[in-house]
Structures are given as structure tokens and as C-alpha cells.
C-alpha positions in Angstrom: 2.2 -10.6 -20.0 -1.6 -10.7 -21.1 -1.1 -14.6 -20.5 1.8 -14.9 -17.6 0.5 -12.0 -15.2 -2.8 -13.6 -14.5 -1.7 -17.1 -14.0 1.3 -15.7 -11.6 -0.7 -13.8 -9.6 -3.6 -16.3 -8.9 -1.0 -19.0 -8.6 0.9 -17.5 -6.1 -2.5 -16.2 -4.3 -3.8 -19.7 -3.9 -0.3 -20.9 -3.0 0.2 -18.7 -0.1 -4.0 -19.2 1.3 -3.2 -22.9 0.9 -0.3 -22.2 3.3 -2.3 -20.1 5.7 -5.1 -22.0 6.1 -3.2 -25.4 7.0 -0.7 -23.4 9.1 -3.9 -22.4 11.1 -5.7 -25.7 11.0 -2.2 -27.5 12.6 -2.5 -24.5 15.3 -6.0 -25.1 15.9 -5.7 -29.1 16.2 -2.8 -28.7 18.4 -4.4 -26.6 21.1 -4.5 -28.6 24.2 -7.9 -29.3 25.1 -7.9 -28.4 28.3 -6.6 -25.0 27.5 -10.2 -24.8 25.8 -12.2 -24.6 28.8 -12.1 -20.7 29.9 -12.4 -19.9 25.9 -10.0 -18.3 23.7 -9.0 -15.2 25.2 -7.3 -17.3 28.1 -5.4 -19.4 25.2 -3.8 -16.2 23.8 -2.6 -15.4 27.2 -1.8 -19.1 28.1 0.3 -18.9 24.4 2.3 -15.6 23.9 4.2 -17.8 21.0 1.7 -19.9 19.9 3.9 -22.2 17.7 7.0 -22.5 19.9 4.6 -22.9 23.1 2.9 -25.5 21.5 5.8 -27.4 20.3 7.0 -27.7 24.0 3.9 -28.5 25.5 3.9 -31.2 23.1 7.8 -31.7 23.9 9.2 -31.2 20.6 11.8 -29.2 21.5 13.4 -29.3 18.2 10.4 -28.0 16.5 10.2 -25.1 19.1 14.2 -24.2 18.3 13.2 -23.9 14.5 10.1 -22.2 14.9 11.8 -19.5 16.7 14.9 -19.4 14.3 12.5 -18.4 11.4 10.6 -15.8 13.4 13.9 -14.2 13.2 14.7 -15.2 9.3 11.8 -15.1 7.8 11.2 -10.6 8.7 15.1 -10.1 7.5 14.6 -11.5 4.5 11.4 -9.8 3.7 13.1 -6.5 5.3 15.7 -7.0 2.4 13.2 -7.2 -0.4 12.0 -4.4 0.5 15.2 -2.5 0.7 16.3 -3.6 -2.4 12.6 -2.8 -4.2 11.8 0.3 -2.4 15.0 2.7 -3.7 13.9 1.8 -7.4 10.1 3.0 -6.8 11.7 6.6 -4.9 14.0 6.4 -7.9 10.8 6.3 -10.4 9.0 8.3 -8.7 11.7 11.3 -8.6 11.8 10.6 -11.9 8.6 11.3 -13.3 9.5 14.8 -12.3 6.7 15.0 -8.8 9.8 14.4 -6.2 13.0 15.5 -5.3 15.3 15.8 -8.0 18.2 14.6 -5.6 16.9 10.8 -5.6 17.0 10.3 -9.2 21.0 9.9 -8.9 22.8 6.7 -9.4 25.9 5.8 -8.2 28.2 5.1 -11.1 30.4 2.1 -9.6 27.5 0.2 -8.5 24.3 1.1 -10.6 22.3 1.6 -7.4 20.2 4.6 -6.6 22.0 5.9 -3.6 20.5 8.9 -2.2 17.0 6.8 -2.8 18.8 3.7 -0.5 19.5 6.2 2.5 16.3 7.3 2.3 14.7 4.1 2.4 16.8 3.0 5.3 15.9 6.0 7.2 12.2 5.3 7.1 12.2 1.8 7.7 14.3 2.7 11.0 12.0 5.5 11.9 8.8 2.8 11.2 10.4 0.7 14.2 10.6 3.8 16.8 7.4 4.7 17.9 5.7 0.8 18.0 5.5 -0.8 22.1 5.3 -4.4 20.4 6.0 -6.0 17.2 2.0 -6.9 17.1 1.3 -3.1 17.1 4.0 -2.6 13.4 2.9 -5.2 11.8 -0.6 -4.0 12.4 0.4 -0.8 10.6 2.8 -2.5 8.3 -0.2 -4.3 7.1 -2.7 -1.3 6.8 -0.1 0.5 4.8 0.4 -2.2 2.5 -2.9 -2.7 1.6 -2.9 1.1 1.4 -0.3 1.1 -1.1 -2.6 -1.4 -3.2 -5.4 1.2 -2.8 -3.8 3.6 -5.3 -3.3 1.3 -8.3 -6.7 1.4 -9.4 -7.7 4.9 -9.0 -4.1 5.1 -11.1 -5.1 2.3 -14.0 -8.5 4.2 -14.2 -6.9 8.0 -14.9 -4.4 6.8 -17.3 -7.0 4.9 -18.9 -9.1 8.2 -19.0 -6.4 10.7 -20.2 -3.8 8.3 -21.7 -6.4 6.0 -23.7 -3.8 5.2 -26.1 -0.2 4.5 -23.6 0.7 1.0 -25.0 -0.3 -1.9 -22.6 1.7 -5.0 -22.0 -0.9 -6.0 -19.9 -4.7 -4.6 -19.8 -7.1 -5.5 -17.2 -10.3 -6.3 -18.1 -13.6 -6.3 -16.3 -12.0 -2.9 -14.8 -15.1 -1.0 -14.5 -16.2 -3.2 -11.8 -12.6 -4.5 -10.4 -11.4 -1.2 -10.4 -14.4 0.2 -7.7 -14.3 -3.0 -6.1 -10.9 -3.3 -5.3 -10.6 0.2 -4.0 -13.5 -0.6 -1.6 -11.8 -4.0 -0.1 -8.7 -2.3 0.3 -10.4 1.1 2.1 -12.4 -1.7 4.2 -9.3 -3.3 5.1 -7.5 -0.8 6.6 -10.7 1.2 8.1 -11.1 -2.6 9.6 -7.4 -2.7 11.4 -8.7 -0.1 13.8 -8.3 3.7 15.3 -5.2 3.2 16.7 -3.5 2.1 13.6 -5.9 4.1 11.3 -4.7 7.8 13.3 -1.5 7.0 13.7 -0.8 5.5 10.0 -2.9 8.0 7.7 -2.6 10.9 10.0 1.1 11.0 9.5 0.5 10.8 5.7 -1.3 13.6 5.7 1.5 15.4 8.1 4.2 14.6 5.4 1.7 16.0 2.3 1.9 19.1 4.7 5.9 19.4 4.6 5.9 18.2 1.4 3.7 21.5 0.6 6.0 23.2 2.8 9.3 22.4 0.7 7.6 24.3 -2.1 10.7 25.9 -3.3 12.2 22.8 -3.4 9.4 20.6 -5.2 9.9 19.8 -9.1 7.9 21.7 -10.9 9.3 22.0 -14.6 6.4 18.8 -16.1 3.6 19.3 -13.4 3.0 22.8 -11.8 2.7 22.4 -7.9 -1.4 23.3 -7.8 -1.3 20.7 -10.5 0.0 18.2 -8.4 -1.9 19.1 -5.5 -5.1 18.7 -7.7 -4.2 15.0 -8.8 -3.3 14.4 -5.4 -6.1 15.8 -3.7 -8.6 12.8 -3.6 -5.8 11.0 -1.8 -5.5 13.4 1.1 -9.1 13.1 0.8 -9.9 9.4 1.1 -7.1 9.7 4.6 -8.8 12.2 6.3 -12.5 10.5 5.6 -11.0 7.1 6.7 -9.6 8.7 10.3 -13.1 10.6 10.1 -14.9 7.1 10.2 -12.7 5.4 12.3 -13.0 7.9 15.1 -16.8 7.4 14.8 -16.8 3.5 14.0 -17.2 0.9 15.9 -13.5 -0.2 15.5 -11.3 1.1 17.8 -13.9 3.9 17.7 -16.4 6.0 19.8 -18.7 4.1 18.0 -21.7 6.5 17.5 -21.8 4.6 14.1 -22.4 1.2 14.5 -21.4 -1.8 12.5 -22.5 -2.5 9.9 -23.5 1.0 9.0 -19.6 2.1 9.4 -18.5 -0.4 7.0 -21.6 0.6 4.5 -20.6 3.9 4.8 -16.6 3.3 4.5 -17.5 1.5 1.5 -20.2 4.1 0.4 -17.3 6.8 0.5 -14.5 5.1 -1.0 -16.9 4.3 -4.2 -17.1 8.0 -4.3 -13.0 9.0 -3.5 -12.6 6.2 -6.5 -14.6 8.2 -9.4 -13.2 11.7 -8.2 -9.2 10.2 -7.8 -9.8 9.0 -11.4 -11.3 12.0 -12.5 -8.7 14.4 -11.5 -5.4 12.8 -12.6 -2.9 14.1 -14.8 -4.4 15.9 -18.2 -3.9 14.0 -21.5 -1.8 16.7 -22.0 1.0 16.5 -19.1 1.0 12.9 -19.4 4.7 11.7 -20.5 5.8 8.0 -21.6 8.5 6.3 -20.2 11.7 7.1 -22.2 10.7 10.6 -23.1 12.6 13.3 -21.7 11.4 17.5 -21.3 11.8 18.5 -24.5 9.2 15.9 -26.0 6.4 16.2 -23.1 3.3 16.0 -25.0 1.8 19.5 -26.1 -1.6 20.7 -25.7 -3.6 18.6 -28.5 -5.9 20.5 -30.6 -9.5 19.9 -30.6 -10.2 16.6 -31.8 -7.0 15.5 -32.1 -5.2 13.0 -30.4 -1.8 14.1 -29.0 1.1 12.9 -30.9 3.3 11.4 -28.4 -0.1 9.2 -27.3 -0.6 8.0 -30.9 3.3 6.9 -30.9 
């Protein structure tokens, strides 16, 4: 993994920019010139479909038939990715013991997480409700994306604080610095796709933290204690509502009382500081469990100076 990981991940980045960037440099050479002359914003209301209206103003009709065919293929398949990916993370996540027990069953015929499935399903058809145009859901599918991103490393950097010793297939290195920075592109990012997609996306994260909190009675609570979750949790809830903070005050989508680029200074500026206190406040050395272990061997409170046993396995 040390070896693979790397080269798989900057392979396939490079890959898919290679892609981009001549997918936009055909679009951009195949602009009729004379669609140039009252400037771009007339060529995005001259081209609803860019692609397909290009290919028929150049009378490739063919070319205009496929393009549309994979706008239709292309979201299905990545729908079903994420349908088949998204039950096993609710399934791991029940499973560390910090969501509803119910989602950690598996149907026995089949192998598959079930009640995690249904759920999955359920938000991804509640996610297509409330959007007027598919431009407006991708816009949020992207901020929450990059959102989910955000967390990893505020996560690397606790465990690497209170688990120093959980073995590592793969260690990151440089993470001092890639940790911050990575944090900061991704808060950047989604501060950067706007107010409308900033209220609408973290607000409601912050609503569903709110019934979570709610559901109390129902909320696993035999490894972490619910004020301990709430405390490892906290810089989360924290980094959402100062991102809607400076998005109602920025100058995207915003009031913009602060101006750019101070609102991207101070986005940046903040999320450096929701970094050091999310990897502050995670789970204590002593809570933290490694995969395979089950209640009975949760790692005890290690004496002073001592390194807890199940860590040193």
C-alpha cells in the first residue's frame, strides 16, 4: 500500500485533469465565432447543452445522439457506485458503536447490509426533491463531496495523536503540512460554491446533528458516552456553522460586507484553526478500539506512562 496508494491516486488524478482539460479545450475551439461577439454570457444562453448544441450546429448529428445518451449513462452508473459503496460506510459506521445499532445487520442470503441499503436509497431520493435543476444538485453534490474529503485529515491527525501506535498499511507523510493544507482547500472549496449551496447543504447538517441529539435514547452509547461523542464531534458542527457564518457575509452568493479576498483569507484563517481543535478533541487513547475487537476487549484506561495494551498489539 506504502508503494500502490500513491501511484493510484496521482495516476488516476492526472488521468481524469488530462480528460477535463481536452474535453474543455474541444468545447472552447468549437464555439462558433460568431457566437463570440456579445461575450460569454450570451454563449451559455445561446448553448443550454453545450456539447449536443454544438455537434448540430456543426451537423454531426450522430455525435449529438451520443452525447446525450451518456448524459443519461454516465450519472446511473455513478448513482450505482454509490449505492453499492455507501451501505458499507453506514454499515462501518454503526459498527464502531456511534450510530444506530439497527444498520449493522446483514442479510444472511445475500451478504448485503440491508437496513443500511434502504437507508441509503432514501437519502439519495430525498437529495433529488428539493433541487429546481440538475445544475443546482450537482452544485451541492459537489460541495458535499469535497466536504466528505474535509474530515479525513482532521481524522488521520487524532488517531495519529491518541492511537500513535494503530498499525498503518499506509502512512502519510509530510502530514503536518498536508494535513492543514488539505483541510483549508477543501473548506475553500465549498465556502467557494456559494450561499445558496453553502445554507442549504451545511445548514441541514447541522439540523440532522440536532435530531440526532434528539434520538438520545436511541443513540449507542455502551463504547462512547453521548457528551463524549458530542465532544469529538463538536469542531465539526463548528467548522458548518462558521462556513454559513462567512458565506452570509462573503462576497459569494453573500451580502458581501467582507470582500474578496479577505473572505477567502479569513475562510482559510478559520479552518487552520477548526483543523488543530478537530484533532485535538478526538477519541481518547483510551476509547479507541481496533478493528476486529469486540466490547469486552475495548482498551482500558492505561496507567501513567504506559502504553495501552490493545495499542501495543
Amino acid at each position: 500500500p506504502q508503494r500502490t496508494i500513491p501511484i493510484a491516486l496521482i495516476l488516476s488524478v492526472l488521468l481524469s485533469t488530462a480528460i477535463y482539460a481536452l474535453l474543455q479545450l474541444a468545447f472552447l475551439g468549437s464555439v462558433p465565432t460568431e457566437m463570440l461577439a456579445d461575450g460569454w454570457a450570451s454563449v451559455t444562453k445561446q448553448l443550454a447543452l453545450p456539447y449536443r448544441d454544438i455537434a448540430l450546429a456543426l451537423g454531426v448529428g450522430w455525435l449529438a445522439y451520443l452525447v446525450v445518451a451518456d448524459a443519461v449513462i454516465s450519472p446511473s452508473g455513478c448513482g450505482n457506485i454509490y449505492m453499492n459503496a455507501t451501505p458499507r460506510v453506514i454499515y462501518g459506521w454503526a459498527q464502531t458503536g456511534t450510530f444506530f445499532k439497527y444498520f449493522t445487520r446483514i442479510d444472511a442470503e445475500s451478504g448485503i447490509p440491508r437496513p443500511a441499503l434502504w437507508l441509503t436509497f432514501a437519502l439519495s431520493v430525498f437529495w433529488t426533491l428539493p433541487f429546481p435543476s440538475w445544475e443546482a444538485l450537482i452544485n451541492v453534490v459537489s460541495a458535499a463531496l469535497v466536504l466528505s474529503y474535509a474530515v479525513a485529515p482532521v481524522t488521520v491527525a487524532a488517531l495519529r495523536r491518541n492511537a500513535p501506535d494503530m498499525p498503518r498499511p499506509f502512512r502519510v507523510k509530510g502530514m503536518a503540512v498536508l494535513g492543514p493544507l488539505s483541510f483549508i482547500i477543501a473548506a475553500l472549496i465549498v465556502y467557494w460554491s456559494g450561499w445558496n449551496t453553502v445554507s442549504w447543504l451545511l445548514a441541514l447538517q447541522i439540523v440532522m446533528f440536532v435530531l440526532y441529539l434528539l434520538c438520545a435514547r436511541f443513540v449507542p452509547t455502551q463504547h462512547l458516552s453521548l457528551a463524549q461523542q458530542v465532544r469529538s464531534s463538536a469542531w465539526l458542527i463548528g467548522f458548518y456553522a462558521v462556513t454559513i457564518l462567512l458565506s452570509w457575509l462573503g462576497s459569494f452568493g453573500g451580502l458581501g460586507v467582507i470582500g474578496h479576498p479577505l473572505d477567502t483569507v479569513a475562510v482559510a484563517a478559520c479552518a487552520l484553526g477548526i483543523y488543530y481543535w478537530g484533532a485535538a478533541t478526538g477519541v481518547p487513547a483510551h476509547l479507541v478500539r481496533l478493528e476486529g475487537e469486540d466490547e469486552s476487549e475495548a482498551i482500558q484506561e492505561p496507567l501513567a506512562g504506559q502504553r495501552p495494551a490493545a495499542l501495543a498489539r
